[in-house]
C-alpha positions in Angstrom: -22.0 22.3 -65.7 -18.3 22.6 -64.1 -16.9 19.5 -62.9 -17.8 19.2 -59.0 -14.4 18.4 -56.7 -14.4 17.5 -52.8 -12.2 19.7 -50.8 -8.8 18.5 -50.2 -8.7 15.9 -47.2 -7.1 18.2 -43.9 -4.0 16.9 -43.0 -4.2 15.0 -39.4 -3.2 17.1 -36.2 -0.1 16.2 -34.8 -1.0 13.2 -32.1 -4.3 12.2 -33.9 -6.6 10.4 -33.1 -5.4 11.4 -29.6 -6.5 14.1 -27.9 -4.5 14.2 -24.4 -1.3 12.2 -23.0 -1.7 11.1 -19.2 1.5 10.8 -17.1 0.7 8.2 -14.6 3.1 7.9 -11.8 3.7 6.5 -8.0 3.1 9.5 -6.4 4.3 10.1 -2.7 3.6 11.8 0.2 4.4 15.5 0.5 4.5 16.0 4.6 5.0 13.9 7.6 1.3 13.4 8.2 0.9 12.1 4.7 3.7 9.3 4.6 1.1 6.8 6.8 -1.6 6.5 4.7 0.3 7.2 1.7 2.0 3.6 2.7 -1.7 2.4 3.5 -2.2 3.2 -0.2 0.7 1.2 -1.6 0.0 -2.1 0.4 -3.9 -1.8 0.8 -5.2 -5.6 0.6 -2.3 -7.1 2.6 -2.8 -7.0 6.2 0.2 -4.8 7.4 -0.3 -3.1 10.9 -0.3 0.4 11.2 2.8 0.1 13.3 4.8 -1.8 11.1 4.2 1.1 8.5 5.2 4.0 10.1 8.7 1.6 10.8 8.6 1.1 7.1 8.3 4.5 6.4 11.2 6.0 8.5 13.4 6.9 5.6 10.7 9.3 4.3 10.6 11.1 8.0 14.6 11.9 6.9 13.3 14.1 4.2 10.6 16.0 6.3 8.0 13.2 5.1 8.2 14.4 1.6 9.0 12.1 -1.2 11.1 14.0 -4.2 8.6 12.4 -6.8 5.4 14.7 -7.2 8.3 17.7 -7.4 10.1 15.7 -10.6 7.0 14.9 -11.7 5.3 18.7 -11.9 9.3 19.0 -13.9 8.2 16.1 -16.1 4.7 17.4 -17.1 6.5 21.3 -17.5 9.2 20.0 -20.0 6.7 18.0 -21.8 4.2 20.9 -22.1 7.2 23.0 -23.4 8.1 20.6 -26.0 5.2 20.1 -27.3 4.3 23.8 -27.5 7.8 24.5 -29.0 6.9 21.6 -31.6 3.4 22.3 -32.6 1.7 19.3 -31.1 -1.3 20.7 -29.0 -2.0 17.3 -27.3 -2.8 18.9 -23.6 -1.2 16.6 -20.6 -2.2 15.8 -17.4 -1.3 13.8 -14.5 -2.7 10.9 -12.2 -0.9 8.9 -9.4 -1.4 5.6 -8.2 -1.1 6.2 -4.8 -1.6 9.8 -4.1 -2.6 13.0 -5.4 -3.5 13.9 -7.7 -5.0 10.2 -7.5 -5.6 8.6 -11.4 -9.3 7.9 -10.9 -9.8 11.9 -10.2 -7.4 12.6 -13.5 -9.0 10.3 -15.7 -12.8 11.7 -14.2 -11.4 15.5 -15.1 -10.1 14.4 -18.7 -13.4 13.0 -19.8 -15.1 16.1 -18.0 -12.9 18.2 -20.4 -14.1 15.9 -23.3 -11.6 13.6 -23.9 -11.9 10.7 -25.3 -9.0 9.3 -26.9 -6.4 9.2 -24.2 -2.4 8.2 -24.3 -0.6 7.4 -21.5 3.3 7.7 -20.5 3.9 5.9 -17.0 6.8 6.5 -15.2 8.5 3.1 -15.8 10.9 1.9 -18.4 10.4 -1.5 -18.2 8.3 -4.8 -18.9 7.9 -6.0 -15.3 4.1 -6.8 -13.3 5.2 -3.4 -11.0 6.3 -1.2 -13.6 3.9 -2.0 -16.2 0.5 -4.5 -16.0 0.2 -3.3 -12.1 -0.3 0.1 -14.0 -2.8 -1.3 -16.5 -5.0 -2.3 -13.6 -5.0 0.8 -12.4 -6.1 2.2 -15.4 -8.6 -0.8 -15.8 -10.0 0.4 -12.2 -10.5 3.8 -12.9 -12.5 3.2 -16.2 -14.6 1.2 -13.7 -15.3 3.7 -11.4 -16.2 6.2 -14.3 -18.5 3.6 -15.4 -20.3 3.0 -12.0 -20.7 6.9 -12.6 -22.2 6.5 -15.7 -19.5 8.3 -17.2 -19.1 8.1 -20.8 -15.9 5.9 -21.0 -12.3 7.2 -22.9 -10.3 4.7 -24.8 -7.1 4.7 -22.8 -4.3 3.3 -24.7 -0.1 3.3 -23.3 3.4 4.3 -24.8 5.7 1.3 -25.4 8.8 0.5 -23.6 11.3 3.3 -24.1 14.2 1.7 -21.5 16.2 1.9 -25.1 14.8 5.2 -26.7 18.1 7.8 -27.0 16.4 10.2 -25.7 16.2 8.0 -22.5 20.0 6.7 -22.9 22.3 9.4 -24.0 21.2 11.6 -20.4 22.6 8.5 -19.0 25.5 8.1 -21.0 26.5 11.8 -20.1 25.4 11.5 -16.3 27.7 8.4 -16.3 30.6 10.7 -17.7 30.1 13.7 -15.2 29.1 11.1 -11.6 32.9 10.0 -13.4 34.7 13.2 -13.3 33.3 13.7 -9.5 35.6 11.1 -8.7 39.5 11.7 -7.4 41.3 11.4 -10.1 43.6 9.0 -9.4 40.6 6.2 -8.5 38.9 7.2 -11.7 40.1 4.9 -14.3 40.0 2.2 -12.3 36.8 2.8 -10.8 33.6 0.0 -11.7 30.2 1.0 -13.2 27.2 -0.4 -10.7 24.0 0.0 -12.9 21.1 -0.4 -10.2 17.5 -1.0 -10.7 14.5 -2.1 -8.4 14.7 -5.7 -7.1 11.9 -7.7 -7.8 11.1 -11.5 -6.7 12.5 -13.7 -9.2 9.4 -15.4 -10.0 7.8 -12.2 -11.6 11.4 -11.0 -13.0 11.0 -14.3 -14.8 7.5 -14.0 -16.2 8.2 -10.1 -17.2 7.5 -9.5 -20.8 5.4 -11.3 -23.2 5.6 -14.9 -23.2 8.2 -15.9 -25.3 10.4 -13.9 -23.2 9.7 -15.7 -19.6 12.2 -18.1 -18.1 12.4 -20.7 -15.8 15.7 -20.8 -14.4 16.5 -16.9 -12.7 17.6 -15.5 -15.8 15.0 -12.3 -15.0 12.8 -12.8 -18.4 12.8 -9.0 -20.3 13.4 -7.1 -17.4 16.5 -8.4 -16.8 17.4 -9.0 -20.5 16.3 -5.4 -20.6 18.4 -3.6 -17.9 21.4 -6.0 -19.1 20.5 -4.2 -22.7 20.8 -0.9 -21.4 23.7 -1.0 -19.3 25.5 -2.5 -21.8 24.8 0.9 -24.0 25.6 3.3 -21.8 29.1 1.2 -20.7 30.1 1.4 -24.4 29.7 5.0 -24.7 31.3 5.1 -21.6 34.1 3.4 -22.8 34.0 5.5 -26.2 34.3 8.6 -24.5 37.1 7.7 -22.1 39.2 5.2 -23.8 39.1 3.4 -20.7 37.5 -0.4 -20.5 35.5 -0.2 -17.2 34.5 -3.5 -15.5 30.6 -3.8 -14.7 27.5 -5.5 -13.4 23.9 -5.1 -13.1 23.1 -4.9 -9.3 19.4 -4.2 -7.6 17.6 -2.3 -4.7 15.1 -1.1 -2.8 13.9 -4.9 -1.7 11.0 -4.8 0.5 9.8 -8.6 -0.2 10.1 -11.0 2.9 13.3 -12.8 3.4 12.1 -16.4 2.0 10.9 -15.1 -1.4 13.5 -15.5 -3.5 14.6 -12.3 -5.1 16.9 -10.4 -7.5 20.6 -10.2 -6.3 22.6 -8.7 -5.8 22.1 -5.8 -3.7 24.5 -3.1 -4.3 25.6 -2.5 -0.5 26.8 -6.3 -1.1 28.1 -4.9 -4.5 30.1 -2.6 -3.2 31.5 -4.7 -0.4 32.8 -7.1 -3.0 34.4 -3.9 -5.2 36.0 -3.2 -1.8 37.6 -7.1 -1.0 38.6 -7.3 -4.9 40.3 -3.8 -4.1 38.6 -1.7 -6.8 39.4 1.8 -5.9 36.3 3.4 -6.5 32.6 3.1 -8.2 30.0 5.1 -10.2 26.1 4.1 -9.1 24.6 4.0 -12.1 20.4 4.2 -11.4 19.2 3.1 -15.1 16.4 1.7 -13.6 14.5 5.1 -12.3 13.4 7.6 -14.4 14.0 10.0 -11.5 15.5 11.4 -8.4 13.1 9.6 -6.6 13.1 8.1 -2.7 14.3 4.9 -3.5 17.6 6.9 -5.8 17.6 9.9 -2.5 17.4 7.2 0.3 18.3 3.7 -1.0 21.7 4.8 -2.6 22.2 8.4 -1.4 21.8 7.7 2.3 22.1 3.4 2.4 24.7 2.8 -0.3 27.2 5.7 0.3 26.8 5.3 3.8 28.2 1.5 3.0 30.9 3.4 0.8 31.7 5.8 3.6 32.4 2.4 5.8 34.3 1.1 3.4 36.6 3.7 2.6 35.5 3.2 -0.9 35.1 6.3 -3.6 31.9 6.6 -4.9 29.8 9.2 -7.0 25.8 8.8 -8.1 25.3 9.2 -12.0 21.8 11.2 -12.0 18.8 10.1 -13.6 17.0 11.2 -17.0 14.7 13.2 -14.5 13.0 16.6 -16.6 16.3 16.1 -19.7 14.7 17.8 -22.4 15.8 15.2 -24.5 13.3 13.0 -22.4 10.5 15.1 -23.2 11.8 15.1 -26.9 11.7 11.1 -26.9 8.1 11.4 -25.3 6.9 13.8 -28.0 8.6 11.2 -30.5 6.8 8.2 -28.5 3.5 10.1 -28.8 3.9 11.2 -32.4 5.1 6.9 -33.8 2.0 5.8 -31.8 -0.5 8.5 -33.3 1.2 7.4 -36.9 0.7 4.5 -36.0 -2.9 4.5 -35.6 -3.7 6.5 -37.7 -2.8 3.5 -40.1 -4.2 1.0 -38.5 -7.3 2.9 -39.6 -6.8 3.0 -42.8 -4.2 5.6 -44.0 -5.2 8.2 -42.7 -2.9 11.9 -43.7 0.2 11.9 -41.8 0.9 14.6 -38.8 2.3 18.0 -40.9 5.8 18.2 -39.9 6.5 14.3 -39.1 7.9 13.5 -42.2 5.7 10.5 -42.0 3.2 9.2 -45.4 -0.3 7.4 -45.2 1.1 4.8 -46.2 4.5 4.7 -44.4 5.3 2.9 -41.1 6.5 5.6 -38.6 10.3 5.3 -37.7 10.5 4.0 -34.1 13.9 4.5 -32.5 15.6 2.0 -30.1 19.3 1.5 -29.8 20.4 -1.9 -28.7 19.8 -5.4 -29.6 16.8 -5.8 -28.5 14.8 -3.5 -30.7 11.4 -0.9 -30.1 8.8 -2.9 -28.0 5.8 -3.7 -28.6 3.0 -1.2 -28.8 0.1 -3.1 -26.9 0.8 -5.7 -24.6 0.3 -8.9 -25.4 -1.9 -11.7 -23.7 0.2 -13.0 -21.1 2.4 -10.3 -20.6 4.0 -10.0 -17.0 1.3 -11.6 -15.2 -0.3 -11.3 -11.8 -0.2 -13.8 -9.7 -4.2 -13.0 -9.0 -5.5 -12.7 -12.2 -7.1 -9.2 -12.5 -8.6 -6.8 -15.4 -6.0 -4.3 -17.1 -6.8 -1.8 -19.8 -4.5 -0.6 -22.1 -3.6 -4.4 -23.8 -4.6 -6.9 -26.3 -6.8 -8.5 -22.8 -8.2 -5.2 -22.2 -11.8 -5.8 -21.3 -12.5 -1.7 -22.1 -10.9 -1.9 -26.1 
């Protein structure tokens, strides 16, 4: 009798054992009627008057009520589909929003509808902060409730690292640095400052941001500032490479909306520029590393606020644009999808690599990061920007749906 041999093992498809990427955004309102209880959304569970939001939301009544977001995000999710088609990963992607449609909960209930049950999920935040990252993981913890009160069988939802220092996410900076440059008159722009910008936060939960070897106790802004400080520092140097000019520059913040007691990042970069202006620097690029895209707080907070402060000033200013749709962005996701599949799949045991990855059963996938700080981690850890109420969030080593 002929020796009896088991079929070759089938190589793994690319992004196994995953079988859909979620984007998981802010989401904002899309007309005038929408921007109220869009806000009621974003600060359900603290009291404000209905009053006081329509006053807060005045800025988005300047853009017909309609916040650029859900329009860069439908960009997002195209690029990424394209990408991945053009790159043979057949990993379908959806989208959920934490604050308005299409609303997570509904995302997540279609997904396992469609018979997913291994889910990934890109969230459209660079960072380690409680805002841009366990405030997510909530979310996602709350919708896996809800789909449990429905007696919904239950997908395991797991995130993407940190990518602040991925080069697919820095070198669209680098060169949106160079061209905000080139907008400038020519005879400010070698003199001209670089003002990277993020999102203020209060300096108690800049300070507890990242896992807990990272937290500090005297304003130093834990990973997120460490972080931002990381990346700026990149994209200055290649700045600086590209130029031959040494630019002077600083890490500046935005968009508070804390009250006025609560001690919070600074400073903010109307105040920035002021201070360019009395050292009499001729001019300024706004640098917005901390926004993956053109959102309302990039349109309103430095398009409209800070260059109306410029304007007053008599100060030259341009706005380096954000990473946005770059297909070099939806290249770093594929990548980010692709390490964290490898990944996996070793964790189980060795399974076959991905055709086409270059990657072993054996081998650690390559994970990119440029910068000192290195790729970060791929679950977070216990302890990890924490809430101030303590609260359930999937997607991490506390997750109580592993």
């Amino acid at each position: 009798m002929s020796a009896q041999h088991s079929p070759a093992p089938r190589p793994a498809a690319q992004g196994a054992p995953y079988d859909a990427l979620l984007l998981l955004s802010f989401g904002g309102p899309e007309g005038p009627d929408d921007v109220v209880p869009f806000l009621e959304n974003v600060t359900r569970g603290r009291g404000i008057p209905r009053e006081r939001l329509k006053e807060v939301g005045r800025h988005y009544y300047l853009f017909d009520g309609v916040s650029p977001i859900n329009a860069q995000n439908r960009e997002l999710l195209a690029a990424i589909r394209k990408d991945f088609a053009e790159h043979g990963v057949e990993l379908p992607v959806y989208w959920g929003n934490r604050n308005w449609a299409p609303y997570l909960t509904d995302t997540l209930r279609e997904m396992v509808a469609d018979g997913h049950r291994r889910i990934l999920t890109l969230t459209t935040s660079a960072y380690a902060s409680y805002s841009g990252c366990r405030q997510y993981r909530e979310n996602l913890a709350d919708a896996l409730a809800a789909l449990e009160a429905e007696g919904l069988p239950l997908p395991r939802v797991d995130k993407l690292r940190h990518y602040f220092n991925h080069p697919g996410f820095v070198r669209p900076m680098v060169d949106a640095t160079l061209a905000a440059l080139a907008e400038l008159p020519a005879e400010v722009r070698d003199g001209a400052h670089l003002a990277f910008t993020t999102h203020s936060i209060p300096t108690a939960a800049a300070d507890t941001s990242g896992p807990v070897e990272a937290h500090t106790e005297d304003g130093r802004g834990g990973a997120y500032v460490a972080q931002h400080l990381d990346v700026a520092r990149l994209i200055a140097d290649a700045v600086r490479e590209a130029t031959g000019v040494e630019r002077p520059w600083r890490l500046v913040y935005q968009s508070r909306s804390g009250a006025p007691h609560i001690p919070w990042l600074e400073p903010d970069i109307c105040d920035h520029l002021e201070e360019l202006h009395g050292a009499g620097v001729p001019g300024a690029v706004m640098v917005p590393i901390g926004f993956v895209s053109d959102h309302m707080e990039v349109r309103y907070d430095l398009d409209t606020e800070a260059a109306a402060k410029a304007a007053e000033l008599g100060l030259p200013v341009a706005r380096a644009a954000t990473v946005g749709a770059d297909p070099r962005f939806a290249a770093a996701v594929r990548e980010l999808v692709l390490e964290r599949a490898a990944t996996e799949r070793l964790a189980a045991g060795g399974a076959d690599a991905a055709p086409g990855t270059g990657e072993t059963g054996t081998t650690a996938p390559r994970r990119c990061a440029l910068g000192t700080l290195g790729p970060s981690h791929d679950v977070c850890p216990v302890g990890c920007c924490p809430a101030r109420t303590p609260r359930p969030a999937a997607a991490g080593a506390d997750s109580p749906y592993a």
